[in-house]
N, C-alpha and C positions, 0 to 999 in steps of 0.2 A: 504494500500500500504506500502513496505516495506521500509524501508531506511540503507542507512547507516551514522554515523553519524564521520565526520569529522569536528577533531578542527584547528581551526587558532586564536594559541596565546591562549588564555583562552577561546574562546567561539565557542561554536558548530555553527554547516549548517545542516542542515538536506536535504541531496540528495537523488534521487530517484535512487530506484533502490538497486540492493547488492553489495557489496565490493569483487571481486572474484578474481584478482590477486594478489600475492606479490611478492616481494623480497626478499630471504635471504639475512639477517638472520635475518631483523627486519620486523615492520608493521609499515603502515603510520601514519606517527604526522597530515599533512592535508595541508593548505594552509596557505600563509601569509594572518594576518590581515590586510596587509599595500597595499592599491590598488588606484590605479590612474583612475579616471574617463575622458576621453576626449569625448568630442561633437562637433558636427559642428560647424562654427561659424556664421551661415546664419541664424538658426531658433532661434539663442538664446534667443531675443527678449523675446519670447514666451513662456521659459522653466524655467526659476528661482524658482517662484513659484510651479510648478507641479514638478519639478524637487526635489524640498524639501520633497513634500509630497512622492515622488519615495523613496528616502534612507531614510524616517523615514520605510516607512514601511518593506524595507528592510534590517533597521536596518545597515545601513551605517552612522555613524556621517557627519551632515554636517558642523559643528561648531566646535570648537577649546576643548570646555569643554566635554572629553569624557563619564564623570557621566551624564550631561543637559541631560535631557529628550527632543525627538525633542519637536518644541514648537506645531505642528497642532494635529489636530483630532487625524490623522493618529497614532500620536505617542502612542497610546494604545498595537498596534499592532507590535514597534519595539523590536525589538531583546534586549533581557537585554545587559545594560552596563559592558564595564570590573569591573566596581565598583560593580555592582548589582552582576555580577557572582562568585565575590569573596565574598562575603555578605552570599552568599545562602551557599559555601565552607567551611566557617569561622563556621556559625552559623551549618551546621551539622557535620562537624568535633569536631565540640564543642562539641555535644549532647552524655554523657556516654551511653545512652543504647543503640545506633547503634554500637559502635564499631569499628568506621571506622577507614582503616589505611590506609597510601598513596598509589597511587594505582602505584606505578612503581619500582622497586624491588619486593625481597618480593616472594610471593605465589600465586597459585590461590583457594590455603584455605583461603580467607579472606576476609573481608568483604570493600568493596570499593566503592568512587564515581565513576560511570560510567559518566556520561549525567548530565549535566545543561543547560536547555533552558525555554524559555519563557513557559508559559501557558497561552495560547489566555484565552480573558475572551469570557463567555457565551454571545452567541450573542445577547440576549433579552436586558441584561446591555449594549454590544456597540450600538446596535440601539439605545437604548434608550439615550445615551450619543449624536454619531454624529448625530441623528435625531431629537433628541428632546430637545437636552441641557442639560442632565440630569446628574446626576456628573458621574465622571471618574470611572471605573469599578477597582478597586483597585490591584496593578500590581502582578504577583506571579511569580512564577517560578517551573518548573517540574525538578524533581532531579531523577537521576536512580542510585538506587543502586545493586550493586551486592552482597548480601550474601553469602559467598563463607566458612566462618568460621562457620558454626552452620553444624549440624545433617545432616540437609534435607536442602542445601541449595538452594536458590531460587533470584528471582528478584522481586525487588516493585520497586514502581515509588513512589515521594513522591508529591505533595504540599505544596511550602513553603515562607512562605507571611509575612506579606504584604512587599512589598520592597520601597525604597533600604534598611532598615532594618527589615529583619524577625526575628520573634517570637515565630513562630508557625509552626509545619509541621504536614499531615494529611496524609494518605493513599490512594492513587489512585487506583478506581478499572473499570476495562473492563468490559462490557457486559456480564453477565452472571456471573460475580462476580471469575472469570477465575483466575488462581495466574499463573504466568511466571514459566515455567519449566528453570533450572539453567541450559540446556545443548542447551537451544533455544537462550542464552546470544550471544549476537556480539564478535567478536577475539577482543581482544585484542594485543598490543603490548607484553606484556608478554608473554601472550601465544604462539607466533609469535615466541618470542625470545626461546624457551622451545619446541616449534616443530623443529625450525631450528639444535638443538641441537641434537633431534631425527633422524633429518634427515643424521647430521654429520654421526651417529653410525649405520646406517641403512645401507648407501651409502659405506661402510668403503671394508667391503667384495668385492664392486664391483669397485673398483679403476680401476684392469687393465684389464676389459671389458670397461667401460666410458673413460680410454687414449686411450684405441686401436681405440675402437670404432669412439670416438668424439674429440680425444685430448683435453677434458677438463674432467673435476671431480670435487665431490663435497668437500668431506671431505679434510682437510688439502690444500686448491687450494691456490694460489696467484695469476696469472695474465688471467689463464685459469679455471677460476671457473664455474658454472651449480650454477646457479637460479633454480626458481619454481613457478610455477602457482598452486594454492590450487582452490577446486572445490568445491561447492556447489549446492546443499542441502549437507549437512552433515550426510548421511546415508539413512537409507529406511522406519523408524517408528518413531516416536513420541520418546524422550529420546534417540536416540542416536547423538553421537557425531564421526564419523571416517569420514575419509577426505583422500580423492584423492587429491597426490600428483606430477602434471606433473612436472618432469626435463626440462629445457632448457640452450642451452649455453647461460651465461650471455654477450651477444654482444649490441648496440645499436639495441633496435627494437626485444627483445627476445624474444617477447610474436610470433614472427613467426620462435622460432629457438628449435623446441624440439627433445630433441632426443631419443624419444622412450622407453622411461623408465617413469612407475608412478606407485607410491609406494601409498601402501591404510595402513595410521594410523588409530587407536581407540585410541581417546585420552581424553575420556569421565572421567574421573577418574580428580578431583582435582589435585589427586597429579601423576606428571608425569611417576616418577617409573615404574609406572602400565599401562602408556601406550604401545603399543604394533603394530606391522607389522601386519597385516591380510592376506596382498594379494599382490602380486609384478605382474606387466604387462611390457614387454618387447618385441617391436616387433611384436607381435600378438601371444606370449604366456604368459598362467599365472601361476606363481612359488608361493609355497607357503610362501618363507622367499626370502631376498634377498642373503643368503647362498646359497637356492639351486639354486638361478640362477646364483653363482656364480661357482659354482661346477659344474653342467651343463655347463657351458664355456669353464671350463678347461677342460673338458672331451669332447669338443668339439660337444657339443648337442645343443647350440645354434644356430637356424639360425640369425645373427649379420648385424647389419645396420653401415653399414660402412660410415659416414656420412663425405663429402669431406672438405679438408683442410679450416681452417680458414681463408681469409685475408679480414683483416677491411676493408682494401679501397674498396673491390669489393661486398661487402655484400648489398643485397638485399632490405632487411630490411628499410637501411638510408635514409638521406634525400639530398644524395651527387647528382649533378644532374649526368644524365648520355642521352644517346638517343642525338636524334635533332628536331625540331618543323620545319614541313615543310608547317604549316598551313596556309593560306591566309584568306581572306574574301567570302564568298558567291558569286557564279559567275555568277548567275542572279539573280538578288531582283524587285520585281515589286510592290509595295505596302505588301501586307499583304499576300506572296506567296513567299516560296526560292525552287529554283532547285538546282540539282547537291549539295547536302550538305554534303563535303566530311573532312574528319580529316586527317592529316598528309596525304593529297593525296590521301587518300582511299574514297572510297563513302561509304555514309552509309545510307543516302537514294536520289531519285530520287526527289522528291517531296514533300514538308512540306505546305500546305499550307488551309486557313480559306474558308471552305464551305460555312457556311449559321449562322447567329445566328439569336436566336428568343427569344420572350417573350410575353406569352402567360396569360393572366389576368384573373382576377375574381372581380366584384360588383355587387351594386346595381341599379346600372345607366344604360342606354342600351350602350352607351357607352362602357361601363366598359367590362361588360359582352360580349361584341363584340370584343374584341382588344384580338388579335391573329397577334402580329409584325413576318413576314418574311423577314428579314433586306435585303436581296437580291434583293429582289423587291425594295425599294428605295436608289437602287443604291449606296450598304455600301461600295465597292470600289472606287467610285469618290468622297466621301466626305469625302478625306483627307485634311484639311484645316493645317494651319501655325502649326506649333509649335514655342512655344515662348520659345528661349535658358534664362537657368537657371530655368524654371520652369516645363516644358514638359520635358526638356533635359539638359541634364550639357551644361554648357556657351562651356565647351572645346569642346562639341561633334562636329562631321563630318554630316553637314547639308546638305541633295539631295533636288531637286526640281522631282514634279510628275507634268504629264502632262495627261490631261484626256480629251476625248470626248463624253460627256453623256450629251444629250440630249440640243446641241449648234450646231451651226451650223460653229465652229472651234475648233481647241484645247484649253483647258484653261492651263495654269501652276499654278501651286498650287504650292506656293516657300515653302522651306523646309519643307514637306512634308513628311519627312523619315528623322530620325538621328540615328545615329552610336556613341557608345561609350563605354569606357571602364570604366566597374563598379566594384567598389573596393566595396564587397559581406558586409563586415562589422563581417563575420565572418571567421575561415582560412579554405583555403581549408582541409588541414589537420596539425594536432600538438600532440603532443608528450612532457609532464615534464616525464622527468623519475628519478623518487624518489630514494633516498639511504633511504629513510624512519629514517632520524636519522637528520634533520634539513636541509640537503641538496639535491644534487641531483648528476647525472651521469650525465646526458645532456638533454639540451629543444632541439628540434626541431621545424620548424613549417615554414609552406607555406602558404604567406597571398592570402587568396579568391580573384581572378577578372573572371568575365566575359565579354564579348564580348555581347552589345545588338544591337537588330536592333529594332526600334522602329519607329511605327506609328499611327497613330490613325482613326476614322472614327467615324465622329460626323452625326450619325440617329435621325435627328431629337428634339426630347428630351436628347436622352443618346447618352454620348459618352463610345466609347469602345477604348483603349490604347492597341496596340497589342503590342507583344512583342517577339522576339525570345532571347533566350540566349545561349551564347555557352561560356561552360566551356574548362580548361584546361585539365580535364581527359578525356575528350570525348563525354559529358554529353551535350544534349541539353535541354530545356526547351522551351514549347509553353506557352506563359501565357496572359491571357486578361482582364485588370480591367475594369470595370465596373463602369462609375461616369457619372455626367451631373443632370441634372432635373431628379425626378423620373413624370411618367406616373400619373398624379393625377385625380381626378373626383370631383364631387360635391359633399359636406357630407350630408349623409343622417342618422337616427338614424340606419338603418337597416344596412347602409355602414359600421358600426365595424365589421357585419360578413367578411368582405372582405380585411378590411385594417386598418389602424389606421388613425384618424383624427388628421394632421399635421397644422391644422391654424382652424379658425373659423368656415367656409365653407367649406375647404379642404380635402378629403379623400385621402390617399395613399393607391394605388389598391394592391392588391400582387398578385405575378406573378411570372413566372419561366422562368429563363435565361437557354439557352441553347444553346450552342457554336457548329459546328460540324466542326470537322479535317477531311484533308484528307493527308498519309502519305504512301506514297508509295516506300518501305521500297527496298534498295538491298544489306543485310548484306551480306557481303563478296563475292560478284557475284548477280545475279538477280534470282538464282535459291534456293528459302527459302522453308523453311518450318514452322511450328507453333505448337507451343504446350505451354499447362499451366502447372503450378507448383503450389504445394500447401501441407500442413504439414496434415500426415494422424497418427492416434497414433498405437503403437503394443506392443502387452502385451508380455513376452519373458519371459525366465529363465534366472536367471541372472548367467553370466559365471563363475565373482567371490566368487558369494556365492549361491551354489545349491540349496538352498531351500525356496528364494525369487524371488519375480518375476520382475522386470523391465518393466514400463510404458514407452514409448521415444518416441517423434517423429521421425517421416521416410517423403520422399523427396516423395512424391506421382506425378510422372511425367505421364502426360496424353498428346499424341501426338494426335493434332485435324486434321483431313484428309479430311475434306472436307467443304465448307459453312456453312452447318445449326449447325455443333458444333462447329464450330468458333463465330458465335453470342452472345450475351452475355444480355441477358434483365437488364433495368433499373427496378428495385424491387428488383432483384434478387443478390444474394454475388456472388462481382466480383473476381475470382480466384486471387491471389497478387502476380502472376509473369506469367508475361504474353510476351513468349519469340520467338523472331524469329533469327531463323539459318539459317545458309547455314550448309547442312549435309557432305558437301564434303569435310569442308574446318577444320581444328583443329586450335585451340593455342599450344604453348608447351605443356601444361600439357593434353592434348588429349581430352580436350573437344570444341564441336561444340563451333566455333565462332556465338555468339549472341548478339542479343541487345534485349532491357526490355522496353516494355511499364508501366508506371508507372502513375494513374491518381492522379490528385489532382483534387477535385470533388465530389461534394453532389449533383449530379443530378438525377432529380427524373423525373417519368413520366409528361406532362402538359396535356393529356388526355385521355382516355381508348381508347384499340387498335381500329384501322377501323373506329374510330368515326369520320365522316363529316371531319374535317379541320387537321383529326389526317392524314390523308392517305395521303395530300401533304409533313409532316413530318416524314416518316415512319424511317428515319434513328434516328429521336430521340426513336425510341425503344428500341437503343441497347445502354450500355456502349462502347462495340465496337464492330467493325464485321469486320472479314476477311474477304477479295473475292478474286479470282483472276483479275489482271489486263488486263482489255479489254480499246482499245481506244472507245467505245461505252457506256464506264461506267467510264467518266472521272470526273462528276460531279455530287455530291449527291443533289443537289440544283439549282434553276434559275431562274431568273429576274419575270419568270413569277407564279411561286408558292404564291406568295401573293394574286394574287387578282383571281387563280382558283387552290384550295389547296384540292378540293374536286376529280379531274381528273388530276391529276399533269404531266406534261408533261415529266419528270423526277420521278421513281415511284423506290427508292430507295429498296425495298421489291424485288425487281424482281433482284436484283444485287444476293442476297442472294437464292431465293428461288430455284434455277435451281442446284443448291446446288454442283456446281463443286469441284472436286479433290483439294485442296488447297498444297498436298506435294510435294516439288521441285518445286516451283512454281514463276512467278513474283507476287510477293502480295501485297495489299494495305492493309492497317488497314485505318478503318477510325473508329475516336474518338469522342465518344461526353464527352463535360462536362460543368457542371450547376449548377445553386444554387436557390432554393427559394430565396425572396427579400420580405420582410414585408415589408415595406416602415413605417419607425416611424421621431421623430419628429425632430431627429437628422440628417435624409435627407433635414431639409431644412437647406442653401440654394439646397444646391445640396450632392448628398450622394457623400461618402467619400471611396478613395481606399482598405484603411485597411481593409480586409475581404472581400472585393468584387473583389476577386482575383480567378481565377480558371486558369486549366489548365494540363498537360502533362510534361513528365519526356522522353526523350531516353535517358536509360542508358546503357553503353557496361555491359556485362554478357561472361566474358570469351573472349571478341572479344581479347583482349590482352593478353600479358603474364606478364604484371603488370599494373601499375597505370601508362598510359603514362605520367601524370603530371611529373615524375621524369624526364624529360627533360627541366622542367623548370629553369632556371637561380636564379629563386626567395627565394627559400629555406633563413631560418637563422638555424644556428646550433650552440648552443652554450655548450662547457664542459667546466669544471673546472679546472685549473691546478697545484691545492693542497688544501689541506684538509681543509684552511679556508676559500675558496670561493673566496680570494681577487684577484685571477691571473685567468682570465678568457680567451679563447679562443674564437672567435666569426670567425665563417666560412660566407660569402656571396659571391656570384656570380656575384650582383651587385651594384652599387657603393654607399657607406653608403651616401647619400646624401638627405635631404628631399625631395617629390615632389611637383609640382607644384601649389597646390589649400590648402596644407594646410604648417608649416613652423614649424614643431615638432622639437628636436634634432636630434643629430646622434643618430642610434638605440643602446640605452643601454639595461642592462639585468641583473636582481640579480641572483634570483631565488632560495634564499634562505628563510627559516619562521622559525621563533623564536619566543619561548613564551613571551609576555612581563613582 
């Protein structure tokens, strides 16, 4: 897996993933070393300890002395110290026959440290160390150099030890004994600053196409300048180096502001000189320099993207609020079932509500081998018991009482039964640092994460299930169901490891497959939908800008499903990864059907081969999902009486599908399943634990709007600089800087600045 590697202060991160946008005119320095850790105040009890072993191994100092090594196990595995990184800097800048010279100024003829980071030791040494006590695996550190000064330049990676003072450096080698091609090296700042440069003189000719056009430019700009987004992979073969160049006006939020101009460098060559234009695109033609699409212009052969006036305050992009929330709460809730579930007064669906869940077992016992739960049959809607505030539910939530008549001979009230409250996500809904890439920044944005939950539960017997709806500020809902209580256990037998794992003496934990079933009866934009999947299909093509290569790409493979049986979806089988319903009638601004996305979260897998005995009262767990049309005669996949004759199901969900109606333009239901195998091991006991025993569903809007209706939120922070050394900050809010109620922070401050130490 690739990375890219960002420093904070002197010491690297390793992130997933590639580094593909920048700014002119520089590349990124990375993040502050300097971070603030906040936690609840509730579970601290609990965390001290664990919490040490967390930042040793993430290489976060917990202690005051930044060289101490942390003191646990763990510490083999932290991140080298500022002392150690300058150790490994010291001792191969020392070394006469690398050659190394600093790597900022200067050339990209030379020879330079790129990378200092740890070098995990060999696993056989750390087992052997935390398992067995065996001494500490001796620490090193991985150095990348770039040979930029010799012949044939190249990359090596070094080994360099033992620390905090090394002595020694060896050569790293890849599989296969591979050597680093020098045009496969990561950008650099330099080079960053030495494209920018190119860009100036490239851009120069086209000044007064870019003012007509966009009222801003590149070369020579001051208030109304053009950024750039640079594109990766960096050519079509092995050894090259050219790079797409998108233009954008440099506004808050630029990476959604281009203006139709991207210039193709080769910039393969050390020395810049020699690098060169290839290819100019504008508009949807390709020039060979950016001369002749300037000549082209003036000769008025350009068709010109006239792109409309600037004004900051009304840009798209930001995170200024704009719109209004006219959103309420759920206008009927009845345990673990919501109607009418509309966003800003729109429906977006009819019906959301929990069909049937099951779990279905395997042993040696006859027991074991018999247990086949249909949670309907034991009444999983009347056994909503208490919720205990602060633990089920924050102490602040909004507590209902349910009232049930199962199998009494009056109503019972089940007091707080159902709680309502607002969950601060722990991550933000959306944010934005936007780097000057020179130690500071243009501006942070960012919108802290809350949802809206509805929360209930239904305690079956042994397991309880935590239902859960969520509804975000963009539109977004969530269905989600944990899974804790007692696991389903049996007698241990020696044969019972084929089935489970033995949790106590005598005890075996069966496994067994949970399986949840939704029913969502969907009415995006009117009641009249239609359904189709989306999915990435690949196409081989000529490539436009260079004739005589060819171009690999994915394409948007849209398959419109028109009727039942290809609305079905088998569990075995790859579930298509957008899976979208529309109304055809109805557009957003930008002319695409209004849609929503089903989206699973889900390892659900079959719990028995089709038509088999107990499998025909479950046939809806056949599918990941299946469309049908809406009949009041097919209002439920599931019932009371499927548990104890599952063989003639009085409810035969196969038959919803099989008559295999029209599904376009339709009132349609999606119903969902999702599920997880459950090994049961020994950290179930007492009772298994939510973490991971989480599933569920996603309704995402897809085009239903014409942007992120969160931008009507009040909550935004926005902060710019108001000169060059960061000391004068602006800070925009909509709502009152004041802390809230459960925890007692300061007022929201904000640097955002990172400096090497």
């Amino acid at each position: 897996m690739g990375g890219t590697q960002v420093w904070g202060g002197e010491q690297p991160l390793l992130l997933p993933g590639a580094q593909r946008e920048r700014t002119a005119p520089t590349s990124p320095r990375g993040i502050s070393p300097r971070q603030d850790l906040f936690l609840p105040r509730s579970p601290g009890r609990m965390w001290p300890l664990r919490l040490a072993w967390a930042l040793a191994v993430l290489g976060i100092a917990a202690g005051t002395d930044p060289t101490a090594p942390p003191p646990d196990k763990a510490s083999i595995f932290a991140d080298l110290t500022p002392a150690e990184l300058r150790a490994v800097r010291d001792f191969l800048m020392g070394r006469p026959e690398l050659g190394l010279s600093p790597s900022r100024g200067g050339s990209l003829a030379q020879n330079t440290l790129f990378l200092v980071e740890l070098l995990p030791p060999k696993k056989r040494l750390a087992l052997r160390h935390l398992d067995k006590g065996g001494p500490a695996p001796r620490r090193q550190a991985r150095a990348v150099v770039f040979f930029g000064g010799q012949a044939e330049p190249n990359i090596t990676e070094f080994a360099v030890g033992p620390l905090p003072r090394p002595s020694s450096y060896r050569p790293l080698r890849f599989k296969g004994r591979r050597t680093v091609p020098f045009a496969a090296r990561p950008m650099t700042q330099l080079e960053y600053e030495l494209l920018h440069r190119a860009l100036v003189q490239a851009t120069e000719p086209l000044y007064r196409l870019l003012r007509d056009a966009t009222g801003f430019w590149y070369h020579n700009c001051t208030d109304r300048c053009l950024t750039f987004s640079d594109i990766a992979p960096r050519g079509l073969a092995p050894g090259e180096r050219r790079s797409w160049f998108m233009l954008q006006r440099f506004v808050e939020g630029y990476f959604l502001h281009p203006v139709g101009l991207e210039i193709l460098i080769d910039h393969r060559d050390p020395d810049p000189r020699r690098w060169a234009v290839q290819s100019v695109w504008y508009n949807g033609q390709y020039f060979s320099s950016a001369q002749e699409l300037a000549e082209r212009y003036e000769q008025g052969q350009v068709a010109v993207a006239r792109l409309d006036e600037h004004a900051s305050q009304l840009l798209f992009s930001t995170y200024v609020p704009r719109g209004r929330f006219t959103t309420g709460t759920p206008t009927d809730v009845h345990g673990a079932k919501l109607f009418d579930l509309r966003f800003n007064e729109e429906r977006v669906a009819y019906e959301v509500s929990v069909q049937e869940a099951i779990a279905f077992y395997g042993g040696d016992t006859p027991a074991a081998m018999q247990t086949k739960y249909i949670d309907a049959g034991w009444g999983m809607g009347s056994v909503t018991y208490e919720l205990a505030p602060g633990i089920d539910c924050p102490e602040v939530a909004t507590y209902l009482d349910a009232h049930h008549f199962y199998d009494t001979d009056r109503p019972v009230r089940f007091a707080r039964a159902v709680c309502i409250f607002e969950l601060p996500t722990g991550v933000p809904l959306r944010r934005h640092f936007n780097s000057n890439f020179q130690g500071g920044y243009h501006f942070y944005a960012g919108l802290e994460g809350h949802a809206l939950v509805l929360r209930t539960t239904s305690t079956v017997y042994n397991y309880d299930y935590i239902w859960d709806f969520l509804l975000y500020p963009n539109g977004v809902m969530e269905a989600k169901v944990h899974a804790t209580g007692f696991i389903h256990a049996t007698f241990y037998t020696p044969q019972g490891r084929r089935y489970g794992s033995r949790v106590q003496s005598h005890v075996l934990g069966n496994m067994h497959t949970h399986l949840v079933h939704y029913k969502v009866d969907l009415d995006i934009a009117g009641t009249g939908n239609s359904f189709e999947t989306v999915d990435l299909s690949f196409e081989n093509i000529s490539n436009p800008w260079s004739p005589d290569a060819r171009v690999v790409q994915p394409w948007l493979h849209r398959r419109p499903r028109r009727s039942e049986c290809q609305a079905a979806f088998p569990l075995g089988q790859a579930l298509p990864r957008y899976l979208l319903f529309s109304n055809p009638r109805q557009q957003n601004r930008w002319g695409h059907a209004r849609s929503y996305r089903i989206q699973h979260s889900s390892h659900a897998g079959r719990v028995l081969p089709r038509g088999w005995r107990e499998e025909r009262g479950i046939s809806w767990g056949r599918y990941h999902l299946a469309v049908t049309r809406h009949h009041e005669n097919e209002a439920v996949s599931s019932s009371l009486y499927t548990q104890n004759d599952p063989w003639e199901p009085l409810v035969n969900f196969e038959s919803f599908i099989r008559d295999d109606e029209s599904i376009e333009d339709q009132d349609l239901v999606a119903w969902v399943t999702v599920g997880f195998l459950h090994i049961p091991h020994a950290e179930d006991v007492p009772n298994t634990a939510t973490p991971g025993n989480a599933v569920g569903f996603f309704l995402r809007p897809f085009n239903f709007f014409d942007e992120d209706p969160s931008v009507a939120s009040l909550s935004p922070v926005i902060v710019r600089p108001l000169d060059q050394s960061f000391s004068r900050l602006e800070v925009q809010r909509w709502t009152p800087d004041t802390p809230g109620p459960c925890v007692a922070p300061g007022p929201f401050t904000y640097n955002g600045t990172y400096w090497p130490e």
